[in-house]
Structure formats: C-alpha cells, structure tokens
C-alpha positions in Angstrom: -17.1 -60.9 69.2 -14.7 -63.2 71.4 -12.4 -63.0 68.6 -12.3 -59.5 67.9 -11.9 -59.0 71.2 -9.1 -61.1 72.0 -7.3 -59.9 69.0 -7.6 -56.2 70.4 -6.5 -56.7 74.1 -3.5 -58.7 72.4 -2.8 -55.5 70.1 -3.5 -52.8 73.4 -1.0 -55.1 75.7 1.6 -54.5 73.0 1.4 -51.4 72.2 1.1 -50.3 75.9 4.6 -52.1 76.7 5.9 -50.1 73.8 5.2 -46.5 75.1 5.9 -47.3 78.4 9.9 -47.3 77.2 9.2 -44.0 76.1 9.5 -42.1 79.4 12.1 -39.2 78.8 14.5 -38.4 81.4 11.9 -36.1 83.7 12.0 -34.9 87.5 15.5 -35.2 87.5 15.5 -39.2 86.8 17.5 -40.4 83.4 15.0 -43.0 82.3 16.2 -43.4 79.3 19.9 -44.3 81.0 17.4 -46.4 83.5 15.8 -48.2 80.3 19.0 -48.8 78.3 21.0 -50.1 82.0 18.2 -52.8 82.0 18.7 -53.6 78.4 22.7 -54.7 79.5 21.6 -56.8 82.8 24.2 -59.7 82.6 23.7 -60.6 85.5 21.4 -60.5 88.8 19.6 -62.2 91.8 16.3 -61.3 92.1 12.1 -62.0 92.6 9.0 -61.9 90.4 5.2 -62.3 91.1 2.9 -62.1 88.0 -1.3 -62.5 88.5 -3.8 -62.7 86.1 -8.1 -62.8 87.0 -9.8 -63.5 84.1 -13.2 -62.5 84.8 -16.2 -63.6 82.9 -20.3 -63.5 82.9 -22.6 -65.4 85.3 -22.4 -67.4 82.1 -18.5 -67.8 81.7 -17.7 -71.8 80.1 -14.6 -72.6 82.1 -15.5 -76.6 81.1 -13.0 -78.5 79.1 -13.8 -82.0 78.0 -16.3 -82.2 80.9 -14.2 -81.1 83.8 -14.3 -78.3 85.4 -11.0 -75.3 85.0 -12.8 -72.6 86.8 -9.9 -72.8 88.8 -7.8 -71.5 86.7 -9.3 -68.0 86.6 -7.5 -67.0 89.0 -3.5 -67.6 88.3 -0.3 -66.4 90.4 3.1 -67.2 89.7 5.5 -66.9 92.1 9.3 -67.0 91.1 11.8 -66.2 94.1 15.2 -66.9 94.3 16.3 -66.0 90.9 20.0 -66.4 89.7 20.9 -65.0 86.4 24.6 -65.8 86.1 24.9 -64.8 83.0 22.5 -64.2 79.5 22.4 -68.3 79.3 22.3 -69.1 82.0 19.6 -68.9 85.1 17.7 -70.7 88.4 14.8 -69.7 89.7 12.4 -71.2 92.7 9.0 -70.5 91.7 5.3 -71.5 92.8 2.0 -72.1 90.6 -0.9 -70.9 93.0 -4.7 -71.8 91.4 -8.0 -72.3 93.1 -6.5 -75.6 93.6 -3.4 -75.1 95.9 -0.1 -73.8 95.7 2.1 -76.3 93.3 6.5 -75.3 93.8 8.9 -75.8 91.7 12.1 -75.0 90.4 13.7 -74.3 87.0 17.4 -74.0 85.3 18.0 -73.1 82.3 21.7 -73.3 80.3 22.7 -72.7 76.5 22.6 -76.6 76.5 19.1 -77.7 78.3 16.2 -76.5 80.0 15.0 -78.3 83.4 12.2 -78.4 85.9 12.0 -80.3 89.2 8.3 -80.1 90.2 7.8 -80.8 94.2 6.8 -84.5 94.9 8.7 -85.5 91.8 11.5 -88.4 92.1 13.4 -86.9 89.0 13.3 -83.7 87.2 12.1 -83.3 83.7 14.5 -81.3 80.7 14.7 -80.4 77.5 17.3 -80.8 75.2 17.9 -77.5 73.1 19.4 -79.2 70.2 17.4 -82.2 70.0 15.0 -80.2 67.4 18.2 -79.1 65.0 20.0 -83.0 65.5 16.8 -84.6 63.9 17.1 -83.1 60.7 20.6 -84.4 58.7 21.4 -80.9 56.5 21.0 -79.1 60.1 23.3 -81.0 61.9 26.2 -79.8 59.9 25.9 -76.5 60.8 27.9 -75.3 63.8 25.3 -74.4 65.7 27.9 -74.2 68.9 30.0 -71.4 67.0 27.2 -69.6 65.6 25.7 -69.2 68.7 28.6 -67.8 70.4 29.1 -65.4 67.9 25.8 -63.8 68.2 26.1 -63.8 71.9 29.6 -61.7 71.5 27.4 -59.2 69.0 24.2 -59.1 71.5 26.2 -56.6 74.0 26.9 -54.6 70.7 23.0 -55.3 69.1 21.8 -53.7 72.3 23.6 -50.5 72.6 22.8 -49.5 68.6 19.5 -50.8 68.7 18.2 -49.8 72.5 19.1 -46.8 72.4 17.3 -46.1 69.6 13.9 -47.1 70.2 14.0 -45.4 73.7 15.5 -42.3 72.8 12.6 -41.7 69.8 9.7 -43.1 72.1 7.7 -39.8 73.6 6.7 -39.2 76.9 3.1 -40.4 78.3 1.3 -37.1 79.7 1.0 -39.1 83.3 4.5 -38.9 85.2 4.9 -38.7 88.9 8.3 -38.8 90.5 8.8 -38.7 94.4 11.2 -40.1 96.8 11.2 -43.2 98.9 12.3 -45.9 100.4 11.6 -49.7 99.9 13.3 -52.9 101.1 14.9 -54.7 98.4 16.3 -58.0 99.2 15.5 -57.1 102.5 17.2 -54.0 103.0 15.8 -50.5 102.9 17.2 -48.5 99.9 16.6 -44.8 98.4 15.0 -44.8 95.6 13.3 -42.6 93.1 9.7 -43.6 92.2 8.5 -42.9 88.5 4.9 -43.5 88.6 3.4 -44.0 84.9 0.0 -44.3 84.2 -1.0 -44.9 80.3 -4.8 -45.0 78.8 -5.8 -46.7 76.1 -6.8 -42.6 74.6 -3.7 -41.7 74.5 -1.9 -44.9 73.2 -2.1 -43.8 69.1 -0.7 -40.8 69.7 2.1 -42.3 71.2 2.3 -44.5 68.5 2.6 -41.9 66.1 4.8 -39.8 67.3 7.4 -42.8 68.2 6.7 -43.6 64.0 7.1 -40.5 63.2 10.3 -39.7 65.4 12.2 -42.4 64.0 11.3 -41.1 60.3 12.8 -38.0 61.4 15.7 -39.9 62.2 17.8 -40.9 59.2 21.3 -41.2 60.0 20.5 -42.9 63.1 17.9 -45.6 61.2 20.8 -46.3 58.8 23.2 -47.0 61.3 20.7 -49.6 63.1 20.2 -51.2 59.8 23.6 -51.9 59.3 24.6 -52.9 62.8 21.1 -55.6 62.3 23.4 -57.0 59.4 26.4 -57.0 60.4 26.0 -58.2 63.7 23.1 -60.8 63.1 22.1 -61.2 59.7 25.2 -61.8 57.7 27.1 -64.2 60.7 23.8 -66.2 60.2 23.8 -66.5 56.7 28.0 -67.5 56.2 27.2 -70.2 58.8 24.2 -71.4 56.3 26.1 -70.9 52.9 26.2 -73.7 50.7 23.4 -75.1 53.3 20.3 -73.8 51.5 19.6 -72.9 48.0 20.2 -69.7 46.9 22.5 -68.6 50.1 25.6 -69.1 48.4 27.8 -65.4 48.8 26.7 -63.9 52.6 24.9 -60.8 52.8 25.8 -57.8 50.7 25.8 -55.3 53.6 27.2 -52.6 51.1 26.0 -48.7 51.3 23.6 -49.3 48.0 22.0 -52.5 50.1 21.6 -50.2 53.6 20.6 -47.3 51.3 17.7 -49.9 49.4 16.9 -51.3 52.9 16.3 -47.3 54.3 14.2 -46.2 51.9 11.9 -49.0 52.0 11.4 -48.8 55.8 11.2 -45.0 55.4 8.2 -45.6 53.0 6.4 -48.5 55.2 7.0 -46.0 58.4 4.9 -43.2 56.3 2.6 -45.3 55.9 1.8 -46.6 58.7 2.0 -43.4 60.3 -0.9 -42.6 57.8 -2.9 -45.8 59.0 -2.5 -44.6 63.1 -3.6 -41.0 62.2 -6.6 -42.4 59.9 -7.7 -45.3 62.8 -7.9 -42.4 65.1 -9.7 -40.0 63.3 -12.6 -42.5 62.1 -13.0 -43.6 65.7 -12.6 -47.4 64.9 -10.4 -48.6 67.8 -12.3 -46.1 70.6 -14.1 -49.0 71.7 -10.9 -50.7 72.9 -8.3 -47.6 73.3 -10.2 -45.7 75.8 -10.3 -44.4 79.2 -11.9 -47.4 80.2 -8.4 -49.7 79.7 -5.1 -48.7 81.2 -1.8 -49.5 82.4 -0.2 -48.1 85.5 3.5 -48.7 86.2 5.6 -47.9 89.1 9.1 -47.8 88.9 11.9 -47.4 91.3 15.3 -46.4 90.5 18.5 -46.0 92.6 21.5 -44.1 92.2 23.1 -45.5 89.4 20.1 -45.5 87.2 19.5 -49.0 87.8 15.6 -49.9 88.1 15.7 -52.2 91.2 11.9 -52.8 91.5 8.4 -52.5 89.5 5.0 -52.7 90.0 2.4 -53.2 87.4 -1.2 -53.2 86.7 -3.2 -53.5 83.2 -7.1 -53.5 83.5 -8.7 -54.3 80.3 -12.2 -54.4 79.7 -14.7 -55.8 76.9 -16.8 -52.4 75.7 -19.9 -55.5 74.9 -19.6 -57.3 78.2 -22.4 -60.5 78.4 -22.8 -63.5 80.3 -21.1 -65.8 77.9 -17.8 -63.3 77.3 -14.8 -63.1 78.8 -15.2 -59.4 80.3 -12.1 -58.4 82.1 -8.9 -59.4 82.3 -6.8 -57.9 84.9 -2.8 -58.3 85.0 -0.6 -57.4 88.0 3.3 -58.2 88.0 5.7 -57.2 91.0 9.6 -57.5 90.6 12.6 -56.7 92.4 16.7 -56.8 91.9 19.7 -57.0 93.4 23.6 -58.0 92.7 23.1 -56.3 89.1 25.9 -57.3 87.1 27.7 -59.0 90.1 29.2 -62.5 90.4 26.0 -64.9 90.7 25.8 -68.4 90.8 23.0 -70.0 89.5 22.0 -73.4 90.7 21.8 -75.6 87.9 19.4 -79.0 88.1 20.9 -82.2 88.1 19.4 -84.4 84.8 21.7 -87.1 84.5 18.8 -89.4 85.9 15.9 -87.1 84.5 13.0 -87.8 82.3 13.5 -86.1 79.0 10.6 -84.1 77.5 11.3 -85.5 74.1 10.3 -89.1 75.3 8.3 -89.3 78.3 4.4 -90.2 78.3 1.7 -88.6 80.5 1.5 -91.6 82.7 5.6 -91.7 82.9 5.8 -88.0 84.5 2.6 -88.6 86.7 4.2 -92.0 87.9 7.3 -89.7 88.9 5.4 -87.7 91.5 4.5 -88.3 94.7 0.7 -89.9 94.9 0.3 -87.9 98.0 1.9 -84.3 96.4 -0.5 -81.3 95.2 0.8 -81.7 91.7 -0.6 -85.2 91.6 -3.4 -85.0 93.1 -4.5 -82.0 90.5 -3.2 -84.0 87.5 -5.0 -87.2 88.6 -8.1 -86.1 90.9 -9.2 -83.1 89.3 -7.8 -83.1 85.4 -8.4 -87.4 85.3 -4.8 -87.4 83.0 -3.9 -90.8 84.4 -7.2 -91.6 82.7 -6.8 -93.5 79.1 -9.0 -92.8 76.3 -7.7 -94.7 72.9 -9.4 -94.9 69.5 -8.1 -97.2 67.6 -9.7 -97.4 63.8 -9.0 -100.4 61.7 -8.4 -98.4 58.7 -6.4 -95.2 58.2 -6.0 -93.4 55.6 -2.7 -91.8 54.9 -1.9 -89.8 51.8 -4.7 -91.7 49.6 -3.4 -95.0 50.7 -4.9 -97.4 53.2 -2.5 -98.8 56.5 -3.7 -101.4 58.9 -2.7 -99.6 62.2 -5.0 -102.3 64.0 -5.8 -105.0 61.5 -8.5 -107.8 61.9 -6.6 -111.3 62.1 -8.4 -113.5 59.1 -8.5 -117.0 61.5 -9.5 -115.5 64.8 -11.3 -112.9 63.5 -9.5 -110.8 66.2 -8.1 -107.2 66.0 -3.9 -107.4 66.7 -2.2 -104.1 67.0 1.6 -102.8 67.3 2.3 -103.7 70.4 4.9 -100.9 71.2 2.2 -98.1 70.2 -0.5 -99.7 72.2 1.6 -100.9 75.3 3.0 -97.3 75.7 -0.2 -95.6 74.9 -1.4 -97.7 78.3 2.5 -96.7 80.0 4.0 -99.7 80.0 7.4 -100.6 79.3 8.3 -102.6 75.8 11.3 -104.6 75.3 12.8 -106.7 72.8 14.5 -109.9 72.8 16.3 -110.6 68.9 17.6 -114.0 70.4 15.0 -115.9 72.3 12.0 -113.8 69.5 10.5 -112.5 72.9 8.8 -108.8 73.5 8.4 -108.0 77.1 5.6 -105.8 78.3 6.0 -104.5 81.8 2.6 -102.0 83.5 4.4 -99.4 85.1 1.9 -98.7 87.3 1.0 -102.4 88.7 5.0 -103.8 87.7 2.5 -106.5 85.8 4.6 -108.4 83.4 3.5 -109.6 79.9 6.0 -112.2 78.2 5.2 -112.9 74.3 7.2 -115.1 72.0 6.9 -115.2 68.5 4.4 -117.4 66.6 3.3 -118.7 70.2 -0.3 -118.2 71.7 1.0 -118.7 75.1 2.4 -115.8 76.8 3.1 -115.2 80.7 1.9 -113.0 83.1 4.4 -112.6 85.9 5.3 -115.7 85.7 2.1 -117.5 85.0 1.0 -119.1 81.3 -1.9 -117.9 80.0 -3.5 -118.6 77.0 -4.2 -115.6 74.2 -6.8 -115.8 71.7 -4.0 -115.2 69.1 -0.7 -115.2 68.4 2.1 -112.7 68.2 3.5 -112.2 65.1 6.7 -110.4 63.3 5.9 -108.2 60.3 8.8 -106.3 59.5 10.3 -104.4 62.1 6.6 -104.3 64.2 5.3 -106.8 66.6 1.4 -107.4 66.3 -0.1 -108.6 69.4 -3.7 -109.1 70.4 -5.2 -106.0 71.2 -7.7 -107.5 73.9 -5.1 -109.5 75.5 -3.1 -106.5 76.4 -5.5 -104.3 77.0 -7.4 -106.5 79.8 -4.8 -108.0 81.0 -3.2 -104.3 82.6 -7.1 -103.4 83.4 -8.1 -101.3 80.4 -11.4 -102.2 78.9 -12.1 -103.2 75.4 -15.2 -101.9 73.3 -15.7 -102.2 69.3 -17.5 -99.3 67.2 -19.3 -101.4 64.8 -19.9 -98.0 63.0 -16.6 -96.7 62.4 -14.4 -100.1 62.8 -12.3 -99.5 65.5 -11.6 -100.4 68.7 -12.0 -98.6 72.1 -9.9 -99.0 74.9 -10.8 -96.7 78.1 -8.8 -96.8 81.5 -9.9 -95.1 85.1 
C-alpha cells in the first residue's frame, strides 16, 4: 500500500505543477506573458520558504538504525538573500529548521563548482562539477567548456520555441480569482494583481487531456519545436561527441524527412495516451487519489510588466486507506518573492581555496570542521551518533568469483593485519608516506595522536614514545599491512572478532 501510494502522490504532484502553467490570460491578467517572462529570468534577488509535515498514524516508524528522526517530520527551509547574477551563477543564505533547531547556512553555486558554508564550520565544503567527466579518459577529450557555452547561447532561444508552447496549449483550471492588492516585496509596498488558483485532484485528467489533445491539434507548431529541440540541443551535442562513441560518426540528420519521421511518431504516442487519460477516468481507477480530497491552491501576484513577483503555495495530499503504520498526509507549503528581475546582481561567491572537497572528505573530517559547540554539530554527533564508528571487516571477500585478503590473518602471529590507509581513514586519521626512511605516519585527527611505523619493524611510536606491536608492518605492493588491533586501540576503537563470519569488528563512541 505504501508503495502505491507513494508512487501516486509523486504522479498527482506532477501533474498538478503541469496544469497550473495552464492559466489563460483571464481578468484582464496575461498569464501566459506572466508564465513565459518567468521562463527568461536571467537574473534576480529574491527569498524562498518551502515546508513540508509529513503526517503519519499513532503508529508512524520514524526510527532509523535505532535513533530516533521524528524530528524530521516537520521540515522548513529558509533561503533569503538570493542572488541570481546570471543562469550559472547564484548565492543564497538559507536556514534548515527541524524539531531540532534552526541550522544556517549559505550556498554559491558557478558553472565551475558548487559550495556550502554551514554555520560553526572553519571551512566550507564544494563540489567540483567536472571532477565526474575528468575521471573517465574518452570524456576528458571532449570540450566540455565549449559545449556548454553553446547550449547556454541556445537556452534563451530553447525557451522561447519551447515555453511558449506548452503554456499556450495548457487549458484553464475552472477555479480562477483575480483581485487587486497590495503586498511589500523586498520591503516595499507594490500593486499587484492576485491570480488565485485552486486545482483538485477531479479535475486534474481532464486537464491532462485537453493539454494532450491541444498539442495534437497543433501541427505546425509541434514541428517547429522538434526542430528547434535538434538544432539547438541535440545535434551541438552529438558534433561535440563524434568520433567519441560508436555509431555517432555524421551529427544529427535534422532534415524535413527526419522532423517529419520524428512528428508522426509523437503524434501517434500523444493519441494514445490521450486514449489511456480518457480510459483511467472512465473506469474510476485513479478516483482514490485524484479527488476532491487532494488539491493544490496557488496564489500569484503579478505587477505591471507581467512579471510574477511573489507566490504562495499549498498541496494537501491525503492517503484514501489512512492506518496507524502509513504515512497519511503530506502537506507542502512554499512562499517566494522577487525583485531586481533582470537587473545587474551580484552574487556572492564562497571562497574554497582552503575548503574541503566533497569528493575526498570523510564523515569525521567535515564533523571535525564544525564547531563542537554549533547546532549542526551537536545534531550530527548528539542526536544522529555520526562521529560514531561501526567497521566490519571480513577476512575473506569475494570479488567477481575470486577471493582478496582485505584483512588477512598473519601465519606467525596468528594476527589479523589490514591496509592501513583504508582502516586509518575509516577511523579519520591522517596517512602519510615516507619512500626514503620506509615510514607510514598515522596521525588521529581528533586526539592529534601520532602512530610512526617503519617497514619490517615491530616497534612503532606513539607521539614520541616506543611501543611494541604484536606484529610487524609490512610492504606488499603498493599497500601497507599493519596490525589491525594495534591501530585500532591505540586511537580508542575497540577490537572484537566474529568467529562465525571471520572478521573483525572495530566499534568507536
């Protein structure tokens, strides 16, 4: 039932956003000039609040591995200060609120990387958008750089075919109100028309249908979007890949015959689903779900220029089998605001020369980052237990039919060694290598503990100190085996063995 459910809401939340673009010009108000003008935003300052309360039986399991997220059934996000400078490029001061507290941060966000600075945190975090394309070799020789620029010069052009044309054949919802008002944008008080919109899950197929069947009215105008698709995206991205991957050796033939082949098959899958819409609603089958019961109400408020400076937005959705162990309700509300449309903005880029990079950084690097005493912290470590360490280590693994020793038993001490890079990192620590003296240094970065190992010797040091180990490190290929215990105890894990599986346990508070 959860499923099913799930899988519904997911299809009414879509196909609500969809009609709501529908809304003919009406009361005076060009919506559809309102709709497209927000397609072409290329820049803006702005705010944003979305909610959700997810709401659940007497019953409702909100435990995850033992702890306890019923604090998370009740999410706000808070994003103020937003600077969109351009299509690339944005800023954004923003503010997770749970049951838990209020957790700020702030987020940039440029063709070339993606960064966060969480409140309480020494250095941001950030993402490298290329790193995923600069790990693969046949990739890498594709100009990503120029291929993305041209499809940012053809997205102005992709919007005003394609836009348009799936608001201009979208029909009207029966609910409408428009009146007059005035509400403080940025501060200041500013006429506006309101479009109030109100949609039901009754009406949503028929709104369906008729937008299918409006653009299968529609040929000339479906044949002109199809091309524009290929000219403008499909056919830059495939002469960028040619001689790249099999098989994409001439472009795209964007000829009349290929537009033509192209039309007709969309004009047959439109039929057709058409058919399906008109068949689901006369057999009843999605009345449990698309009915009066689950709704969206939008309010929109537009200025003079048929700009939409401000929305507000509700979707109730409700399980028609609601029981104590079933998510029941889920209720949405999002409120935004704009100003400076299209004006000179200035967004305010994070610093990462000194960051942590997504790609690389462990659980207990970021959580070492923050502030013990900040919010973010203190629900990472206190609540969630993520500073916590859990490894299971088997002897044995499989891989592909073949057996690897990840951890392997030593035959003369009878003790398990281990990589020492994946188990010192998997307990954050530091690993370093010395090629000249044979050394690997081991650093805890919570405790600043130091673990000293040479080659072929038992005797390590710990800050300083010798101590004995009950084996010795050795070299086997590129990988340094240590022993497992040593490590472990020695930065205050503890070591357990599961005689029934082989391997070893190593559990941290």
């Amino acid at each position: 039932m959860k499923k099913r459910y799930i899988t519904w809401m997911s299809a009414f939340v879509g196909l609500m956003m969809l009609v709501l673009t529908g809304c003919q010009s009406i009361g005076g108000v060009d919506l559809n000039k309102a709709l497209q003008n927000n397609l072409e935003v290329a820049s803006y300052e702005g705010t944003s609040n979305f909610s959700i309360e997810l709401i659940g039986g007497s019953d409702f399991d909100w435990a995850a591995d033992g702890e306890d997220l019923s604090f998370l059934n009740n999410l706000q996000l808070e994003m103020n200060n937003i600077k969109m400078q351009d299509r690339n490029t944005l800023s954004m001061d923003a503010a997770l609120v749970t049951g838990k507290g209020k957790f700020p941060f702030s987020v940039s966000m440029t063709k070339e990387e993606i960064a966060v600075q969480f409140e309480g945190a020494a250095k941001p975090v950030y993402l490298k958008l290329d790193d995923y394309t600069s790990l693969d070799p046949m990739m890498m020789t594709i100009n990503w750089a120029g291929l993305s620029e041209t499809l940012e010069n053809n997205q102005e052009q992709l919007l005003k075919a394609v836009g348009p044309f799936i608001i201009n054949n979208l029909p009207n919802p029966d609910n409408i109100k428009v009146s007059n008002t005035s509400e403080q944008i940025d501060g200041i008080f500013t006429n506006l028309t309101k479009v109030q919109v109100e949609i039901k899950g009754s009406e949503v197929l028929d709104l369906l249908k008729a937008f299918i069947d409006n653009i299968n009215a529609n040929d000339q105008a479906l044949k002109e979007v199809i091309q524009q698709i290929f000219t403008l995206v499909i056919d830059p991205v495939q002469k960028e890949l040619q001689g790249e991957i099999e098989g994409l050796d001439n472009g795209v033939d964007v000829s009349p015959a290929t537009v033509d082949e192209i039309y007709n098959a969309a004009k047959e899958g439109l039929t057709e689903l058409s058919l399906e819409i008109e068949a689901m609603k006369n057999s009843g089958e999605a009345d449990e779900f698309l009915n009066e019961n689950n709704y969206m109400k939008v309010d929109m408020y537009v200025d003079s220029s048929s700009q939409i400076r401000k929305m507000d937005m509700e979707l109730v959705l409700n399980n028609p089998e609601p029981s104590n162990d079933d998510l029941n309700t889920i209720k949405i509300k999002s409120t935004s605001e704009m100003w400076n449309i299209n004006h000179a903005v200035k967004a305010d880029i994070i610093n990462t020369q000194d960051g942590l990079n997504v790609e690389s950084v462990t659980m207990g690097k970021f959580l070492k980052n923050l502030d013990a005493n900040s919010a973010l912290y203190k629900l990472m470590v206190d609540d969630l237990g993520l500073k916590s360490k859990y490894i299971y280590l088997p002897i044995w693994e499989e891989v592909d039919g073949e057996l690897y020793e990840l951890p392997y038993i030593d035959p003369v001490t009878e003790k398990a060694m281990a990589p020492v890079r994946f188990v010192t990192e998997e307990l954050d620590a530091d690993v370093t290598w010395d090629n000249e003296k044979r050394q690997v240094t081991v650093v805890d970065i919570w405790t600043g503990k130091t673990i000293v190992m040479t080659i072929e010797s038992s005797t390590a040091t710990v800050d300083g100190v010798p101590v004995e180990m009950e084996g010795v490190a050795t070299l086997q290929g590129d990988t340094t085996y240590v022993p497992l215990r040593f490590i472990a105890e020695t930065f205050g894990a503890e070591v357990n063995w599961d005689t029934e599986d082989w391997a070893v346990i190593i559990t941290r508070d």
